[in-house]
N, C-alpha and C positions, 0 to 999 in steps of 0.2 A: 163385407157385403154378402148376404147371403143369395143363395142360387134355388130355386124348384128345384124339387127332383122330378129328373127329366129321361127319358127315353128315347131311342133312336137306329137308324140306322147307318153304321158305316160301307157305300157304293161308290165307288169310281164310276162318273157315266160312261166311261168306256165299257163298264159291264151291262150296261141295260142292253137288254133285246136289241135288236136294230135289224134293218133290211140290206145293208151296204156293207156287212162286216166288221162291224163294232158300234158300237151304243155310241149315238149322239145327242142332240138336244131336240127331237122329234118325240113323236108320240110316245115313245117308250118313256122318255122322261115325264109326262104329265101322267099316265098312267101309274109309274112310280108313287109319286105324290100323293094320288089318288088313294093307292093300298097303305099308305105310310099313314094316313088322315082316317082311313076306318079299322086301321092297326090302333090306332091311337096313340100313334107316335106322336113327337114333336122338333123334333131332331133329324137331320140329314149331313151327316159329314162326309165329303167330298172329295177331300184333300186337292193334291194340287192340280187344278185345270190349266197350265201353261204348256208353254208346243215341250215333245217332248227331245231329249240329245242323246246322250249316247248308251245305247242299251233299252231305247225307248223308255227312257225313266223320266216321270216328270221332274224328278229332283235331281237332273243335271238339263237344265231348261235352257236355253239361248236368251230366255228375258223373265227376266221376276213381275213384268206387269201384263205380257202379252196371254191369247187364250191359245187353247192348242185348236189349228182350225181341220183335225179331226173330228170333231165335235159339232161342228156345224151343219147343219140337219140340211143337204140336200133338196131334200122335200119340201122344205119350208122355201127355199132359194124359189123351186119351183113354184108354189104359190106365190111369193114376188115377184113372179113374173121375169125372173132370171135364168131359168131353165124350165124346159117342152119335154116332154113324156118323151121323147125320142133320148135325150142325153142321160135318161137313168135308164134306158131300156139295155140290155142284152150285158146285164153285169155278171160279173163271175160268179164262181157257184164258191162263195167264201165259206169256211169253216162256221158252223154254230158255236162250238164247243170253248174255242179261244180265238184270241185275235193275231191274224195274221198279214205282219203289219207292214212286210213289202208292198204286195198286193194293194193293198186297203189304200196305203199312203200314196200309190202310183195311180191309182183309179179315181179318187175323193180328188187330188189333187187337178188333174186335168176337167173335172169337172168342175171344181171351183172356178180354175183360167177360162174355162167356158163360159161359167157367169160374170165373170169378168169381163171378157171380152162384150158379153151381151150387153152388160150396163155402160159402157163406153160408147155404145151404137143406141142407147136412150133404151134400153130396155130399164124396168126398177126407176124410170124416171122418181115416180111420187117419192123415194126414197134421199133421193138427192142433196135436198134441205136438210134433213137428219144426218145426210153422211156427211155434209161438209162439214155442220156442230159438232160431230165428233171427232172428225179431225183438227177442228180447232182447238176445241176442251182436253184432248189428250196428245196432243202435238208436243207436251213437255216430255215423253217417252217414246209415242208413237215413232214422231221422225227418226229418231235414234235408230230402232227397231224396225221399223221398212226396209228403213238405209242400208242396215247392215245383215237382213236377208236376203239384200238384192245381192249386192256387193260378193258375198259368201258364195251364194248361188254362181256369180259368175266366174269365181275364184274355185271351180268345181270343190266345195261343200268342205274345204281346208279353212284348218283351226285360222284365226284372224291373227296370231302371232307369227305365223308363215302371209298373208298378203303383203304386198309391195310396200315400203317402208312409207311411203307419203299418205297413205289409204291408212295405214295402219296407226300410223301415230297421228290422224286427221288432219292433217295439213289442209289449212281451209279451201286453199284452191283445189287440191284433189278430190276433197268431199264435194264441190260443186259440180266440178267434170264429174263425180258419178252420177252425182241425184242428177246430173242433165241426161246422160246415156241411157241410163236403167231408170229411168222415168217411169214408163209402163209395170215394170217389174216392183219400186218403191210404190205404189199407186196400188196396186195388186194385195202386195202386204196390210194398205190401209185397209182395203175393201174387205179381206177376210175378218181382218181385226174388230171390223164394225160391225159386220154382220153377227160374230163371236159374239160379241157385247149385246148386243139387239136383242140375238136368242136368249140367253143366259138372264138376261134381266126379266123377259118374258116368265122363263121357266122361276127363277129365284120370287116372282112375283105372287105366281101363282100357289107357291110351295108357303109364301107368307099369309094369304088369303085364306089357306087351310091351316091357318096354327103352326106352318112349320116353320123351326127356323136354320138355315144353312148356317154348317162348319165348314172353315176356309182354313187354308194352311200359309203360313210362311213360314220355308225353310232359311234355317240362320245364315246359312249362305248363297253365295251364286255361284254356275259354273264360269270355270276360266276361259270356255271358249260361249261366252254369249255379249249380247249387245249390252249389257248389264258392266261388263268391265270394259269391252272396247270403248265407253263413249263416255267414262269417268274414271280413266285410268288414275288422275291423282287420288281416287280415293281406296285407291290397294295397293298394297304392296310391293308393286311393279319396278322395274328396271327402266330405265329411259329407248328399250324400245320396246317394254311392252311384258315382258318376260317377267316369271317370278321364279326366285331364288327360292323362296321359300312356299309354303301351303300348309293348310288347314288339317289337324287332325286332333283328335283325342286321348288321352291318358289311358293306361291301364284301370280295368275295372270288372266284375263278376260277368260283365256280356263280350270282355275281351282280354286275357292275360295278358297282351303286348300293347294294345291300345290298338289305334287305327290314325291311317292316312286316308283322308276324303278327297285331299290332291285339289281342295276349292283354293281361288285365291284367297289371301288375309287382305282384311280391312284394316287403313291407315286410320286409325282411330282417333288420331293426335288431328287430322287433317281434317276427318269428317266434324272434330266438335267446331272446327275452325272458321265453320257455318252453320254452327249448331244442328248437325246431323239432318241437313234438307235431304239428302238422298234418301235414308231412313224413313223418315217420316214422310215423305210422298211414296214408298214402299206400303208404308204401312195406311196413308189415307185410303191409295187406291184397293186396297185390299177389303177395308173397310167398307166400300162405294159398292164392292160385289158380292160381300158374304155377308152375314146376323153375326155371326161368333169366330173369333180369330184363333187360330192354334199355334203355335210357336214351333216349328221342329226342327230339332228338339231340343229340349230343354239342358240335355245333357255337354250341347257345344257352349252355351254362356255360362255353364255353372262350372265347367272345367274345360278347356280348349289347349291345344299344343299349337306352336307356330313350329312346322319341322322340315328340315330341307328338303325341296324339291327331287322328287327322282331323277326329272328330267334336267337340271341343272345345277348348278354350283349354289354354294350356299355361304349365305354372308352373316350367319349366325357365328357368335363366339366358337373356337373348334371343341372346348371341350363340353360343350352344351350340343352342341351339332352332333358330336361323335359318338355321344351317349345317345340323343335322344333315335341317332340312326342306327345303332345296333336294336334297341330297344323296338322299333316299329316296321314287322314286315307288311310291305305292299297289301293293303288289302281291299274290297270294296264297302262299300257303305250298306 
């Protein structure tokens, strides 16, 4: 197949301009576009928009499908009629230069619960009809992903291999007793999720309207502590409560002399074909449903991968494969 040659720009919208302390999907994004379109670009690669985990990296994400709801334009909230000039007024005096993501994530945050709380009380009514189709159309992940923001949240923000064994290993009656308790909090999750979607379609729309077309990423794996493993444990590598022996890394190569450990969990591959890779491939639709052009990242974990034992526990790999491949791989990050 051949390809145009094509030109572009690679931005995380957390770098665009913004007024609240990091670039979101407000006006600094349509202005983007704008310059990208009389640059004569035609390209926008974006990488990954999912919430971000630990180290604020988006490639250790709590969900491969959800957006990061830093990104969710305030401003626009207010215009739906979800937030009054009074709840963006008297914001900090955040850094220009970079994002500073305590702050940012404590402030954005309570004013999302704010619009939350507002649409509960009928504000954003016209909205309603739209928010409930989205929660129906992506309830095959969404619930999963509510659930187990709520749950975490209440578990003060500890990995899901430390919550309580019935929670953790979803014992259907304990996932009821939550989704009934943390109702408000699973509800919350929706509301940002949709609104995430709302904008981003907006913006991805308008960026097609002028010729452009959005790069998306999927990284080849997920983190060990997101809703991504809690809620399809048979399809990794896991222990019967949850734990993995072993994790994801790379061989030796010119960008590593000892290889690396990424510490993702492994995928039961024997298991996923066992339903012809549905997790996969509804990874890969919905990814499709939000970007023009998909990236893989990276290339270099399906073209050579290490299954290598766990730091954090025992390993059930043959010992003279294990013992090799553990002197061979210091700790490293991705």
């Amino acid at each position: 197949m051949a390809f145009p040659r094509e030109s572009g720009v690679l931005l995380h919208p957390t770098s665009l301009p913004g007024p609240f302390g990091i670039g979101d999907f407000g006006d600094g994004a349509f202005r983007f576009i704008d310059w990208l379109a009389r640059a004569g670009q035609r390209l926008w690669q974006v990488m990954p928009l999912g919430p971000t985990g630990y180290g604020d990296s988006p490639y250790a994400s709590p969900s491969a499908f959800a957006g990061n709801p830093l990104l969710v334009s305030l401003e626009w909230l207010k215009g739906d009629g979800l937030l009054v000039d009074g709840d963006l007024a008297n914001a900090p005096e955040f850094p220009e230069s970079h994002v500073d993501f305590g702050p940012v994530v404590t402030w954005r945050s309570e004013r999302l619960g704010r619009a939350h709380r507002n649409s509960l009380n009928h504000a954003g009514s016209h909205l309603r009809n739209e928010y409930e189709a989205f929660c129906e159309s992506q309830a095959w992940w969404l619930d999963d992903y509510a659930l187990f923001m709520a749950i975490r949240q209440e578990n003060d923000m500890r990995d899901w291999q430390s919550w309580p064994a019935d929670v953790r290993l979803r014992e259907p009656s304990a996932l009821e007793s939550a989704r009934t308790a943390l109702a408000q909090e699973v509800d919350f999750n929706r509301f940002v999720q949709f609104h995430f979607n709302r904008q981003w379609m907006s913006v991805r729309g308008y960026a097609n309207e002028r010729g452009i077309r959005i790069i998306g990423d999927i990284p080849i794996f997920v983190a060990a502590d997101s809703a991504d493993a809690w809620a399809n444990q048979v399809q990794f590598r896991l222990d019967d409560n949850g734990h993995a022996d072993v994790v994801a890394g790379v061989p030796p190569d010119p960008f590593s002399e000892t290889g690396q450990i990424w510490g993702n969990p492994v995928y039961d591959w024997r298991q996923m074909a066992s339903d012809g890779y549905a997790w996969w491939r509804r990874r890969i639709r919905r990814t499709i449903d939000t970007v023009d052009v998909v990236r893989i990242d990276h290339f270099r974990g399906f073209a050579a991968s290490w299954v290598v034992p766990s730091p954090d526990g025992s390993c059930s790999l043959p010992p003279t494969r294990a013992s090799r491949v553990g002197r061979r791989m210091p700790r490293r990050s991705r």
